[in-house]
C-alpha positions in Angstrom: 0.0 0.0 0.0 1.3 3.3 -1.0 1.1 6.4 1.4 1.5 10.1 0.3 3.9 11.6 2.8 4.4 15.5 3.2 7.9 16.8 3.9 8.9 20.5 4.8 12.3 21.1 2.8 14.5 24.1 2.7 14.4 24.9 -1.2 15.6 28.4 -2.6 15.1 27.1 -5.9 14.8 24.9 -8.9 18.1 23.4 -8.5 17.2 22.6 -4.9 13.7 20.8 -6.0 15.4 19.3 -8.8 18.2 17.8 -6.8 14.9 16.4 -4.0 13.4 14.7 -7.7 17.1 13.1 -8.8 17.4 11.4 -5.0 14.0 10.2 -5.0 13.9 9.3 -8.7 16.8 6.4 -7.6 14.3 4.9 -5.9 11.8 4.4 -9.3 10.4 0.4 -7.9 9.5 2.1 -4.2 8.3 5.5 -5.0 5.5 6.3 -7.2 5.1 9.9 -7.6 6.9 13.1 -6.5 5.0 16.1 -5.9 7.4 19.7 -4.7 5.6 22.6 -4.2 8.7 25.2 -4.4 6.7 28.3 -3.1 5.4 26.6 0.5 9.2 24.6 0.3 6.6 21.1 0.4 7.4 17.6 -0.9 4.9 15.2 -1.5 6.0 11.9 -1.7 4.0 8.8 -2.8 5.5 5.5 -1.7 5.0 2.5 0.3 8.4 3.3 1.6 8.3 4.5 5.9 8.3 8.0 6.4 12.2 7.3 7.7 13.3 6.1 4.7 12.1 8.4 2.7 13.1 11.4 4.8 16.5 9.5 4.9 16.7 9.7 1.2 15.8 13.7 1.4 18.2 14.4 3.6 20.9 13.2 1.1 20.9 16.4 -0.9 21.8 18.1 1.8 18.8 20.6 2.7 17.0 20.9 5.9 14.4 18.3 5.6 11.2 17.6 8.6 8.9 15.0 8.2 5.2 17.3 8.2 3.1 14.3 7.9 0.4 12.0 6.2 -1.4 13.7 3.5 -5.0 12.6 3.6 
């Protein structure tokens, strides 16, 4: 079962969101879709990956990443 997950990340710009998509877009087989809202500095993330993992994986480009919550 997949889960959309909402993530507060510290993006300036497209380079920032673009380097969120690249990290997450390794991970094609576990996460269906990526969502970034640039202006509110939101990632959605569909997966059935934890929230752990995935915030994990965020944190790998290096910007200040929180785990908001379930999107519902």
């Amino acid at each position: 079962m997949t889960t959309v997950h909402e993530f507060q990340v510290e993006m300036t710009c497209t380079g920032c969101s673009g380097a969120v998509e690249r990290v997450l877009g390794k991970q094609k087989e576990k996460v269906e879709k990526v969502e970034i809202d640039l202006d509110n500095k939101k990632v959605f993330v569909t997966s059935g990956l934890s929230a752990d993992e995935l915030l994990g994986i965020i944190k790998k480009t290096g910007k200040e990443t929180s785990y908001v919550g379930v999107r519902h």
